[in-house]
N, C-alpha and C positions, 0 to 999 in steps of 0.2 A: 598513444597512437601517433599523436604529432610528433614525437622524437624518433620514432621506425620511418615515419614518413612526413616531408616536413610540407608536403602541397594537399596534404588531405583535408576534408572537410570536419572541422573539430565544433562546428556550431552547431546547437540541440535540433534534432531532427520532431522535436516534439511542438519546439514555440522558436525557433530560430533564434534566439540567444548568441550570442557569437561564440562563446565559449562553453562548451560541454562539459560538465562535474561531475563526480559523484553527487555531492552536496545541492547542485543545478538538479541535476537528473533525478534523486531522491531526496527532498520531497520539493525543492522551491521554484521550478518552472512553474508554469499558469496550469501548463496540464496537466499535473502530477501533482499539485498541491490540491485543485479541482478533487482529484478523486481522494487522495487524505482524511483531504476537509470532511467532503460530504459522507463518509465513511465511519470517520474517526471522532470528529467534533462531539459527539453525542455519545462516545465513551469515555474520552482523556478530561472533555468540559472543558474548566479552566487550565488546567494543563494540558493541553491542544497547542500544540505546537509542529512547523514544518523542518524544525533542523535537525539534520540526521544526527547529530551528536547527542542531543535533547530527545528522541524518540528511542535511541538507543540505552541512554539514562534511564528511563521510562520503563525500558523492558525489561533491566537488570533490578526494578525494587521488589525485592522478596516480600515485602508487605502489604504489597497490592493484593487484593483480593484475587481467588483462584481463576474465577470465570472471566474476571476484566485483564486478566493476565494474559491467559489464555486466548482471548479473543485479540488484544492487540499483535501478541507476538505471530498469532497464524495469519490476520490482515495483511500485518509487516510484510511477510515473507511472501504470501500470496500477491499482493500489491507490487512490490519490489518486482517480481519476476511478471506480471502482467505487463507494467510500464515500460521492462527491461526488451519483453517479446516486440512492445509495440515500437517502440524506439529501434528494433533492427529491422521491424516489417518495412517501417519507414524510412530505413537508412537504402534498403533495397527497392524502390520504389512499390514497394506494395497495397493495397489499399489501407487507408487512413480508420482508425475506428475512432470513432468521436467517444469522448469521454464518459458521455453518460453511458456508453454501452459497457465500457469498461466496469462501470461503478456498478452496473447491473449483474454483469457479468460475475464481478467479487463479490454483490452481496449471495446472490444464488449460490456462490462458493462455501463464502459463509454458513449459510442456512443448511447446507447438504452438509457438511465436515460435522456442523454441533448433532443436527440427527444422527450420524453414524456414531457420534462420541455418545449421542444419549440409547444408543440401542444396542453398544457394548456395554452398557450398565455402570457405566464412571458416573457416580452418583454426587459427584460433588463438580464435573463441569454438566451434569445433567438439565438444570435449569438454565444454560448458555442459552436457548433458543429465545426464552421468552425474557433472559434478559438485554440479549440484540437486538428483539422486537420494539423495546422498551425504550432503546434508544435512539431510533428508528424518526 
């Protein structure tokens, strides 16, 4: 955006940062590593990590079990576009949603996705609910 326009505003609308990233923006701002953490920590464990290169790593191991798979890649993408929405709300002076609301927001996302995956009968991400709770 800074090279279409060179007087634009490029600092994170999310923690003011001077400079806006991908890498800033998903996961390592204050805001957006906030809601990661509190989301993710209790699935990745020791491998919990905020760099997009390293979460993306993460997504691509075939060996990870089906349901902690499953549950990172839909957080990701669910997450990704939450913080992507809030970050324009605020770029247009919108109101502000504080983070824990977000993190609310994606878990209930969470929680409603694996019951619809457990009530099409996918019997192997079927246990997702109580192992999200689990981690919780």
């Amino acid at each position: 955006m800074r090279n279409w326009d060179g007087s634009i505003n490029v600092s994170c609308a999310l923690c003011n940062e001077p400079l806006e990233t991908l890498k800033h923006l998903f996961f390592e701002c204050t805001y957006s590593t906030q809601i990661w953490e509190t989301l993710m920590k209790g699935i990745l464990m020791e491998q919990f990590t905020s760099k997009w290169e390293e979460i993306l790593c993460i997504m691509e191991d075939r060996a990870r079990d089906k349901i902690q798979s499953f549950i990172i890649k839909y957080m990701f993408q669910a997450a990704v576009y939450m913080i992507w929405r809030e970050r324009n709300r605020r770029r247009h002076n919108e109101v502000e949603t504080p983070a824990a609301l977000l993190i609310k927001l994606l878990d209930k996302n969470m929680r409603n996705k694996l019951t619809l995956v457990q009530r099409k009968g996918d019997s192997k991400i079927g246990e997702g609910m109580q192992y999200w709770f689990t981690t919780r």
